[in-house]
PyMOL Python script that loads the backbone (N, CA, C, O; Angstrom):
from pymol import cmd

cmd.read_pdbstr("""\
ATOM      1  N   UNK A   1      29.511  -6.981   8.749  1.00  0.00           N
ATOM      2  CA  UNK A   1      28.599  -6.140   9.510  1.00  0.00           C
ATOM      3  C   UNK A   1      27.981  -5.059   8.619  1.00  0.00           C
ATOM      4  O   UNK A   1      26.901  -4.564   8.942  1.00  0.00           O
ATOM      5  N   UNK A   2      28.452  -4.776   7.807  1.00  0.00           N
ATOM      6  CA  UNK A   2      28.337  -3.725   6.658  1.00  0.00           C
ATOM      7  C   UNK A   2      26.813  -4.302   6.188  1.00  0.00           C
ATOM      8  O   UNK A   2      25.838  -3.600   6.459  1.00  0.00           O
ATOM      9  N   UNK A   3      26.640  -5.461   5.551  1.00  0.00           N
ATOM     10  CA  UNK A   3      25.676  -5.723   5.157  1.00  0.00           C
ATOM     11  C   UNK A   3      24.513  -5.792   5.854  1.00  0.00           C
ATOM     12  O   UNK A   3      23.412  -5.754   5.305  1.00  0.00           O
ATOM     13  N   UNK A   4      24.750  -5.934   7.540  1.00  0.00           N
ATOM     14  CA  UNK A   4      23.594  -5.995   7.975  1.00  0.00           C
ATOM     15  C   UNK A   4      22.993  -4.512   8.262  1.00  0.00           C
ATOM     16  O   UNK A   4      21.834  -4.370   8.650  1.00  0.00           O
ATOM     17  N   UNK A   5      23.867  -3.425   8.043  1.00  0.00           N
ATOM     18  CA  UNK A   5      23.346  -1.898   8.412  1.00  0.00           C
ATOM     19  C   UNK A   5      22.547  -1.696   7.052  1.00  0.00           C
ATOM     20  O   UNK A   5      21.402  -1.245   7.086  1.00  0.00           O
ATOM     21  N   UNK A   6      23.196  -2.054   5.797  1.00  0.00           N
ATOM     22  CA  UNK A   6      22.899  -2.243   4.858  1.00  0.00           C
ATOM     23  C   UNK A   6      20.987  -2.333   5.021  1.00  0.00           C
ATOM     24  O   UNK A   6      20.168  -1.453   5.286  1.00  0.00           O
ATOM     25  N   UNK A   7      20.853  -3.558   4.774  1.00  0.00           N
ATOM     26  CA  UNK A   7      19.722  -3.947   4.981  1.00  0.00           C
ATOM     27  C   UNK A   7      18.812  -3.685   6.097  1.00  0.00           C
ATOM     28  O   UNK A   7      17.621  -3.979   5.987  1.00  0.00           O
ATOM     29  N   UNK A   8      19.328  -3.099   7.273  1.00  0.00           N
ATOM     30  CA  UNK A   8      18.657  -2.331   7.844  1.00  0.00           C
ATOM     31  C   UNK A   8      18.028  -1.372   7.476  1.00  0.00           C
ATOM     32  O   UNK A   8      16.803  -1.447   7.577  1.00  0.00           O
ATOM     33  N   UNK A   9      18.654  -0.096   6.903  1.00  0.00           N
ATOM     34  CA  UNK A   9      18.819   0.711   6.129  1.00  0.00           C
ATOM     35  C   UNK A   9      17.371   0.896   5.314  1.00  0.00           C
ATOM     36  O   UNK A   9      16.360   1.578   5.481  1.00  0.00           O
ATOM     37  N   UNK A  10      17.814  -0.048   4.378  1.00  0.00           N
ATOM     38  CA  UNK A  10      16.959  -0.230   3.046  1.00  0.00           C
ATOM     39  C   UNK A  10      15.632  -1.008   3.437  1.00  0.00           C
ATOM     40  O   UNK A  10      14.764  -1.259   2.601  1.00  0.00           O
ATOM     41  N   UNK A  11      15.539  -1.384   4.822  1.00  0.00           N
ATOM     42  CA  UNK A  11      14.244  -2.126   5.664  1.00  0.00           C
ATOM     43  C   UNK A  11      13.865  -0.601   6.010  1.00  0.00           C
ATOM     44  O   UNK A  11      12.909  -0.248   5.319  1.00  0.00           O
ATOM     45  N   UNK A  12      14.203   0.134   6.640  1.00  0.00           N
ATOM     46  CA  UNK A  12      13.920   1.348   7.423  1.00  0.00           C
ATOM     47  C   UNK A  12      13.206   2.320   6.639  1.00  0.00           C
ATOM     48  O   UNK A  12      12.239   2.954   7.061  1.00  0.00           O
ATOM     49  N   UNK A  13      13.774   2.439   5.324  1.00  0.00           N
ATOM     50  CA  UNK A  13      13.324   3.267   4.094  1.00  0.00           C
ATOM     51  C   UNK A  13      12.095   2.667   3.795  1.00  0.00           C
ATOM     52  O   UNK A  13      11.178   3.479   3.917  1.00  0.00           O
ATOM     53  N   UNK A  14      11.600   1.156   3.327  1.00  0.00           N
ATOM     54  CA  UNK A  14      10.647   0.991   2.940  1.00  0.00           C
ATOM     55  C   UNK A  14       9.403   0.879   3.753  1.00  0.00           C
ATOM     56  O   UNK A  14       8.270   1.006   3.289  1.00  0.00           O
ATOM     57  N   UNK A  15       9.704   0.623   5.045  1.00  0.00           N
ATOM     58  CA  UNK A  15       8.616   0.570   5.724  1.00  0.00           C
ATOM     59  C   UNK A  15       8.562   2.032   6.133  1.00  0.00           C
ATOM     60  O   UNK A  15       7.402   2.415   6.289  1.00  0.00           O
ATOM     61  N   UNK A  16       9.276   2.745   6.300  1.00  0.00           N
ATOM     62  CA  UNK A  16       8.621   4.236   6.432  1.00  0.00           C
ATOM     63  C   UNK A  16       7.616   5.149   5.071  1.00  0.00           C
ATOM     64  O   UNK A  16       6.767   6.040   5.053  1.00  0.00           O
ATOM     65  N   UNK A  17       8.448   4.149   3.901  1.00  0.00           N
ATOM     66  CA  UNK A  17       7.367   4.766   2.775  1.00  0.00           C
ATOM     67  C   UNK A  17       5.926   3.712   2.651  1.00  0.00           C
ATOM     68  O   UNK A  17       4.939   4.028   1.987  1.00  0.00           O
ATOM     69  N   UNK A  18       6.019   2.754   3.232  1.00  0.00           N
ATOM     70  CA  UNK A  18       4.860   1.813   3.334  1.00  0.00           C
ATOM     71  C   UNK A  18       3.709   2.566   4.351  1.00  0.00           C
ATOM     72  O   UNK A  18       2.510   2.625   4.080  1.00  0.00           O
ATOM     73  N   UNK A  19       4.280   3.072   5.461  1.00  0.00           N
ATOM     74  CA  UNK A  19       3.930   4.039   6.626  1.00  0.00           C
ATOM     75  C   UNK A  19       3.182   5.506   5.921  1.00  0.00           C
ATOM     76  O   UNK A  19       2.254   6.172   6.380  1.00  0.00           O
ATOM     77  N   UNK A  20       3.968   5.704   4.653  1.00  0.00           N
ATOM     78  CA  UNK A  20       3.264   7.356   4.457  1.00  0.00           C
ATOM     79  C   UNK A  20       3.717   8.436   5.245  1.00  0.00           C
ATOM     80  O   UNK A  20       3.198   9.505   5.567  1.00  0.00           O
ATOM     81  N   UNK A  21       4.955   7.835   5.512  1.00  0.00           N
ATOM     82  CA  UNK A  21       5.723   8.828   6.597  1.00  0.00           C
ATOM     83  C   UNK A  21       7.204   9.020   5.583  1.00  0.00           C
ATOM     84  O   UNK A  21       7.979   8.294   4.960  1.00  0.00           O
ATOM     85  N   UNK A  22       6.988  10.671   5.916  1.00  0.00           N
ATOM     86  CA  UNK A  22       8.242  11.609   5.422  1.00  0.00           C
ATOM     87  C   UNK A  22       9.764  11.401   6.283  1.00  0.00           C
ATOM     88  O   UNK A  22       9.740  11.341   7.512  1.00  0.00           O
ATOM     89  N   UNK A  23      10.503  11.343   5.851  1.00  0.00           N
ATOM     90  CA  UNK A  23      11.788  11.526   7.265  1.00  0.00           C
ATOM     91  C   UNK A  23      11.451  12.649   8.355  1.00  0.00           C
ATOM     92  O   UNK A  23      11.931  12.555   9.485  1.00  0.00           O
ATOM     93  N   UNK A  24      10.641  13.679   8.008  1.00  0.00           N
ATOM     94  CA  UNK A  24      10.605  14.299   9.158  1.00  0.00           C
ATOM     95  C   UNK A  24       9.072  13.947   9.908  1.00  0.00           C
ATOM     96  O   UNK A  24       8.699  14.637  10.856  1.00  0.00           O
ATOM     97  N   UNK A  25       8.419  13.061   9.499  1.00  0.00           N
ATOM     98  CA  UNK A  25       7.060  13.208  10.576  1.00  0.00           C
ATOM     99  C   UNK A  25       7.998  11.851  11.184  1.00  0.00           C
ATOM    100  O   UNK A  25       7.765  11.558  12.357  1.00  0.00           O
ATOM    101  N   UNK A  26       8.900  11.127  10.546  1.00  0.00           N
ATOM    102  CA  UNK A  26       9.131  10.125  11.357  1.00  0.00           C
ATOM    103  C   UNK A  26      10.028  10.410  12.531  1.00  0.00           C
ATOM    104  O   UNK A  26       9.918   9.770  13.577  1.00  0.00           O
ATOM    105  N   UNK A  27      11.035  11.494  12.343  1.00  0.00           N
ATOM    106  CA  UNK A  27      11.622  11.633  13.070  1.00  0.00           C
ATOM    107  C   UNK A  27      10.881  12.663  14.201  1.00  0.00           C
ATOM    108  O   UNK A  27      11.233  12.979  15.338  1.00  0.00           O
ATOM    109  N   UNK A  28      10.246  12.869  13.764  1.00  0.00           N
ATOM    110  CA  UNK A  28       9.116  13.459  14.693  1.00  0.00           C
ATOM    111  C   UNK A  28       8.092  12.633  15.536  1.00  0.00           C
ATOM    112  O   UNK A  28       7.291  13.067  16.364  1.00  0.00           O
ATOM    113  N   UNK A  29       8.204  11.933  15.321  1.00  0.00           N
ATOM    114  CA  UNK A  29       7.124  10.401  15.875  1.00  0.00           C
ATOM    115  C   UNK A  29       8.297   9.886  17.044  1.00  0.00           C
ATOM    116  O   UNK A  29       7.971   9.482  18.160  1.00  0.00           O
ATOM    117  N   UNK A  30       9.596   9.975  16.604  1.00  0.00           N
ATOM    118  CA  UNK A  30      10.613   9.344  17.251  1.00  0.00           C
ATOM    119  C   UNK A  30      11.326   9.948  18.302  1.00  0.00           C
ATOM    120  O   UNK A  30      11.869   9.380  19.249  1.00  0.00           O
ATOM    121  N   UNK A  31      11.254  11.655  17.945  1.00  0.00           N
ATOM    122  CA  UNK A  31      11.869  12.360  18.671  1.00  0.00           C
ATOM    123  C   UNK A  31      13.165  12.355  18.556  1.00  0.00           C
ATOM    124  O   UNK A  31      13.774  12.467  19.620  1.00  0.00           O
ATOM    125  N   UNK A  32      13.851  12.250  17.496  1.00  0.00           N
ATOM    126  CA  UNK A  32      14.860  12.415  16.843  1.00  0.00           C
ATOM    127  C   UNK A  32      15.282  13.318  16.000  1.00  0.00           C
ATOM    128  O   UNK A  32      14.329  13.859  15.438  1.00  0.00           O
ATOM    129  N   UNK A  33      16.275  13.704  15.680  1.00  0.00           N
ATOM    130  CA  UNK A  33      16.445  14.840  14.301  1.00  0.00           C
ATOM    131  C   UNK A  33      16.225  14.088  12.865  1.00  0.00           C
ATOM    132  O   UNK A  33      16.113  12.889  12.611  1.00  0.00           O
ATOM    133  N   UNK A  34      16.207  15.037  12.173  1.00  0.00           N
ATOM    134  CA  UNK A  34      15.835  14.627  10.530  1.00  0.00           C
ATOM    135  C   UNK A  34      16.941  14.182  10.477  1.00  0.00           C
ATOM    136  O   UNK A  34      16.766  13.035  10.065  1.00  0.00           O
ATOM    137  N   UNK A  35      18.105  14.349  10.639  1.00  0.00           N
ATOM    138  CA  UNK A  35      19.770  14.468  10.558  1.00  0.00           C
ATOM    139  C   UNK A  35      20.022  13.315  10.982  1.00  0.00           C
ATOM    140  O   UNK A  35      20.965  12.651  10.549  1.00  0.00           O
ATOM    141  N   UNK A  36      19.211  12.911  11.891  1.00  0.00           N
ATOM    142  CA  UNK A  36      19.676  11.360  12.433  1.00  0.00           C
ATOM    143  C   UNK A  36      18.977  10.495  11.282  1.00  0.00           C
ATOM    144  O   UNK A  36      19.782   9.811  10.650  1.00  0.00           O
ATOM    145  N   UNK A  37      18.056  10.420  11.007  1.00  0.00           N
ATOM    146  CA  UNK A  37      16.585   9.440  10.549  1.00  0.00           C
ATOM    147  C   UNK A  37      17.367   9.338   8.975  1.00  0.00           C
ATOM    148  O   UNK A  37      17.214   8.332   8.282  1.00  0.00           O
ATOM    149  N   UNK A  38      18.198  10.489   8.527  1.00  0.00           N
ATOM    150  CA  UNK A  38      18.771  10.345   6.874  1.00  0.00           C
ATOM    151  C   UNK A  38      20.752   9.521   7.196  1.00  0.00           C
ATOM    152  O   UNK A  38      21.685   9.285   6.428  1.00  0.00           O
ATOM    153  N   UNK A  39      20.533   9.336   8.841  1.00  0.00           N
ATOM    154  CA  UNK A  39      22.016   8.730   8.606  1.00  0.00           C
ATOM    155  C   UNK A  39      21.489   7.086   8.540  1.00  0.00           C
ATOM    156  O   UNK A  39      21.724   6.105   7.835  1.00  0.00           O
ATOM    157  N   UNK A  40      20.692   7.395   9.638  1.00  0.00           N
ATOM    158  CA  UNK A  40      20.100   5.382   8.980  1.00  0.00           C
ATOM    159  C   UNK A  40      19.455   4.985   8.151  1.00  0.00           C
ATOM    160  O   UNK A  40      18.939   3.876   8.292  1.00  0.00           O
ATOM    161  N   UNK A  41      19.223   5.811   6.869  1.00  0.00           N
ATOM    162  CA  UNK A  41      18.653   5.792   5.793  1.00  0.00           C
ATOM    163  C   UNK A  41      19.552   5.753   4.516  1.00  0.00           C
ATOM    164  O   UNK A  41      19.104   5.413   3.420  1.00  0.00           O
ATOM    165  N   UNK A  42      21.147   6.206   4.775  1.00  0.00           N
ATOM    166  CA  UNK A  42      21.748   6.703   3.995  1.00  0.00           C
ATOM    167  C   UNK A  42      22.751   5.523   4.303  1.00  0.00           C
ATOM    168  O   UNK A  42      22.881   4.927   5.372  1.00  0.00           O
ATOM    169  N   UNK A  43      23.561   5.288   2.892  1.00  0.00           N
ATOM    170  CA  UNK A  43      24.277   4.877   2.181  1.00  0.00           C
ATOM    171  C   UNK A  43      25.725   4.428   3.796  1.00  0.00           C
ATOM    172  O   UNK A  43      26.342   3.364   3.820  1.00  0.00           O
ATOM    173  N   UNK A  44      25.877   5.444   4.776  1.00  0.00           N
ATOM    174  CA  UNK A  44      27.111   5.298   5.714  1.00  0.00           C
ATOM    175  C   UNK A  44      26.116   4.652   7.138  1.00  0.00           C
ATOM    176  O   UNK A  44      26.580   4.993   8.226  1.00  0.00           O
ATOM    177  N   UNK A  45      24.959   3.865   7.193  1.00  0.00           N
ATOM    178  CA  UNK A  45      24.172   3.670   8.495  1.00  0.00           C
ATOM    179  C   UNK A  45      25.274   3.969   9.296  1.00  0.00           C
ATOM    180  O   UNK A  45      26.464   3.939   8.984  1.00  0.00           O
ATOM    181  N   UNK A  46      24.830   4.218  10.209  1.00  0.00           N
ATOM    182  CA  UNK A  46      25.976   3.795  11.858  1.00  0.00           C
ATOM    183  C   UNK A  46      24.856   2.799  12.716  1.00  0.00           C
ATOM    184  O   UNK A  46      23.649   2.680  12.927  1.00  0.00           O
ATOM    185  N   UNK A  47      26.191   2.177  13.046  1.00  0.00           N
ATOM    186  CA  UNK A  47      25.909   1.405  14.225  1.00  0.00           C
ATOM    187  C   UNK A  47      24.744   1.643  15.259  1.00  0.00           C
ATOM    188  O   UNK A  47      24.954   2.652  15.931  1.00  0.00           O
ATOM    189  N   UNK A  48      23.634   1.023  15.553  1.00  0.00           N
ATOM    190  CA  UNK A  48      22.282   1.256  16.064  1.00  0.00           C
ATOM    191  C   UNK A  48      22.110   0.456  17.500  1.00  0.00           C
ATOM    192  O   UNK A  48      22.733  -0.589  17.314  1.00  0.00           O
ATOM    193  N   UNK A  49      21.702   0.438  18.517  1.00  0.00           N
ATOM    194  CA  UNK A  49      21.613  -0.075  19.718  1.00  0.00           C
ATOM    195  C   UNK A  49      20.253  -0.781  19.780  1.00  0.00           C
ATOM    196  O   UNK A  49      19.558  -0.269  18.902  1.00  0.00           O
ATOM    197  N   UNK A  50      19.659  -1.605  20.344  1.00  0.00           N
ATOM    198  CA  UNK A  50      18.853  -2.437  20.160  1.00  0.00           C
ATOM    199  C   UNK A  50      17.398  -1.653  20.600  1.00  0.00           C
ATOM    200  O   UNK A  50      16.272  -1.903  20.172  1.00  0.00           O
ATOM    201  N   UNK A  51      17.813  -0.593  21.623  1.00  0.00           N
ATOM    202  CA  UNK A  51      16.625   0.531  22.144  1.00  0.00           C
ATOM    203  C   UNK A  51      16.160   1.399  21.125  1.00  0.00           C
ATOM    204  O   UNK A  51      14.975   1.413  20.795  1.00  0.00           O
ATOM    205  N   UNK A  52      17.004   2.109  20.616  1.00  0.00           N
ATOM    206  CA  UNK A  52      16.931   2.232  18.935  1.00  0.00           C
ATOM    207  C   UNK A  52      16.213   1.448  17.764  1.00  0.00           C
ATOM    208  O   UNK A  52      15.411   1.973  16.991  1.00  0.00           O
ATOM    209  N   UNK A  53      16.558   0.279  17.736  1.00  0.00           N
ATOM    210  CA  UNK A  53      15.993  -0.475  16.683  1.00  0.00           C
ATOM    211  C   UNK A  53      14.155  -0.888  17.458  1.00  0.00           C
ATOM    212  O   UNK A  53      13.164  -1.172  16.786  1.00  0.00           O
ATOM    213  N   UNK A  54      14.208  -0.807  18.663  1.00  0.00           N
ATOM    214  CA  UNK A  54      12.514  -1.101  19.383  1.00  0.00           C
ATOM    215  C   UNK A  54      11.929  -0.205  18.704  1.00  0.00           C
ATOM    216  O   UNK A  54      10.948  -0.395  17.985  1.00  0.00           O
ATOM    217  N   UNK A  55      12.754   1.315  18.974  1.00  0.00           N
ATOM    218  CA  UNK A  55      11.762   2.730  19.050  1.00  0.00           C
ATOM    219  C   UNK A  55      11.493   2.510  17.446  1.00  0.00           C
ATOM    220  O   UNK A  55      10.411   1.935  17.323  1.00  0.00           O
ATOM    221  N   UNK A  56      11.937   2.698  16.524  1.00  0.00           N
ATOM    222  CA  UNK A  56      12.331   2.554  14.840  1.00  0.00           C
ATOM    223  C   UNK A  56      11.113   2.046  14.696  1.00  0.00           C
ATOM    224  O   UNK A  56      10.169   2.734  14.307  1.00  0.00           O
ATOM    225  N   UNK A  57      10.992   0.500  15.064  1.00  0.00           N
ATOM    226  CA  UNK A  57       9.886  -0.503  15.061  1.00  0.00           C
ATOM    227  C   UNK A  57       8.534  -0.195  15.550  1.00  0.00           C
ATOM    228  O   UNK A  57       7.522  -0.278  14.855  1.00  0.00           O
ATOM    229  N   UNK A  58       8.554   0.004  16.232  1.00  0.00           N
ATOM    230  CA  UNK A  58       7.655   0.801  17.504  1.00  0.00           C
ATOM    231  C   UNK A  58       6.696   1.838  16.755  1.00  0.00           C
ATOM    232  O   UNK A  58       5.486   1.969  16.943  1.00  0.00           O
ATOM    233  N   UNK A  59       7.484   2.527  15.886  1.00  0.00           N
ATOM    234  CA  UNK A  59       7.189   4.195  15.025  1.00  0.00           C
ATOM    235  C   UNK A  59       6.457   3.465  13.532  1.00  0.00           C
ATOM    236  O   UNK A  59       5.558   4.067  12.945  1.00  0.00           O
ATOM    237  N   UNK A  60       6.822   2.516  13.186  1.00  0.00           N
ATOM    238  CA  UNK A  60       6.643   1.871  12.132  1.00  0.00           C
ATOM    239  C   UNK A  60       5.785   1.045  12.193  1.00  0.00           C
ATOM    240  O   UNK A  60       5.380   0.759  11.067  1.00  0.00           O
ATOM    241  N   UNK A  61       5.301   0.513  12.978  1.00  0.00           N
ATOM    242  CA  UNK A  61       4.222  -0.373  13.664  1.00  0.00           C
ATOM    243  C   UNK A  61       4.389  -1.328  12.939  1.00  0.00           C
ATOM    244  O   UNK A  61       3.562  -1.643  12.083  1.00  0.00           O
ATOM    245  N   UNK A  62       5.915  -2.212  13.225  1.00  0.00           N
ATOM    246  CA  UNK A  62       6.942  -3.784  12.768  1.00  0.00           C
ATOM    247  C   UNK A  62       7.278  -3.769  13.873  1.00  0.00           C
ATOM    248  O   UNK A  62       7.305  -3.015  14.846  1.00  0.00           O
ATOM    249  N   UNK A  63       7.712  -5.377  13.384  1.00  0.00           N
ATOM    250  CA  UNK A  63       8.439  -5.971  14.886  1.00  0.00           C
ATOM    251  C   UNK A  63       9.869  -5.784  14.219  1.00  0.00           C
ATOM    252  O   UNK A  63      10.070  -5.705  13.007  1.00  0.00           O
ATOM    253  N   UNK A  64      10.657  -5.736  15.046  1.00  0.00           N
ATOM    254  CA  UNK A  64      12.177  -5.484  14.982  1.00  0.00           C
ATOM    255  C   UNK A  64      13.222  -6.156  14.043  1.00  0.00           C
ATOM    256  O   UNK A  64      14.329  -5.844  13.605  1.00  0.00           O
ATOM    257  N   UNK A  65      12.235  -7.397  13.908  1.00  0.00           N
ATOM    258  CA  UNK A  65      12.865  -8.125  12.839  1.00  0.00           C
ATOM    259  C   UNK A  65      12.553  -8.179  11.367  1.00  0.00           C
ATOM    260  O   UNK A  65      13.250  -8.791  10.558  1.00  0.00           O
ATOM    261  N   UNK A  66      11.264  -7.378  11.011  1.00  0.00           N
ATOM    262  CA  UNK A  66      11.506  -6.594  10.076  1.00  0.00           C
ATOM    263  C   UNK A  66      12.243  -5.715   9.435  1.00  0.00           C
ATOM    264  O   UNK A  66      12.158  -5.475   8.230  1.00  0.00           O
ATOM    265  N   UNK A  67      12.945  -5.236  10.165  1.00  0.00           N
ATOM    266  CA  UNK A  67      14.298  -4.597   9.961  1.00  0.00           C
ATOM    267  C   UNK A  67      15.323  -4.823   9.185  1.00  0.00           C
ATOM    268  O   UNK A  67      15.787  -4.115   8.290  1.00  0.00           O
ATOM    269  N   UNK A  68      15.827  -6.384   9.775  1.00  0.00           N
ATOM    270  CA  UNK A  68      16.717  -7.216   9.241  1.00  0.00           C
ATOM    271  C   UNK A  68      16.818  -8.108   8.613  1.00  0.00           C
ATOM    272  O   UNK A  68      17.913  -8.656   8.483  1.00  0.00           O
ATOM    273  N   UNK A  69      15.199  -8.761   7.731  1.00  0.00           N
ATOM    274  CA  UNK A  69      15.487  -9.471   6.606  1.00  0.00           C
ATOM    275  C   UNK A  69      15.529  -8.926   5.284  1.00  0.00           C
ATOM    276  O   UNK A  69      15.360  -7.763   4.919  1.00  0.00           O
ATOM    277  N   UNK A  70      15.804 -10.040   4.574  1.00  0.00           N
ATOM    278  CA  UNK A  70      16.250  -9.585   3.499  1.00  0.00           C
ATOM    279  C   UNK A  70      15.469  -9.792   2.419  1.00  0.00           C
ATOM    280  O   UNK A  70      15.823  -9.381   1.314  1.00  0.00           O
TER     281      UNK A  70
END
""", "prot")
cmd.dss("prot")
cmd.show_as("cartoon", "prot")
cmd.util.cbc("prot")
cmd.orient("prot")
């Protein structure tokens, strides 16, 4: 499971720098804290809920399964 936060992760990072979006306009787009947006960005992801991974997508203008390849 590790690997798939993993690559979440490192999906989340690039399409937000593909976006031109900072951690905080994103988490601002999301309505989230900066604090959250650098834990699914960072090295320990946590565990994400699928409403979560829409909104992420949603903010990023990807489909969800961008997320998770590799």
């Amino acid at each position: 499971m590790k690997a798939v936060r993993k690559t979440f992760s490192k999906n989340m990072k690039r399409l937000r720098v593909k976006n031109d979006f900072s951690q905080e306009e994103l988490a601002e787009k999301m309505d989230v804290s900066v604090r959250y947006i650098q834990q699914l960005e960072g090295k320990n992801c946590p565990s994400v809920g699928l409403d979560v991974v829409a909104k992420i997508a949603k903010a990023l203008s990807a489909k969800p399964r961008d997320l998770f390849e590799d």
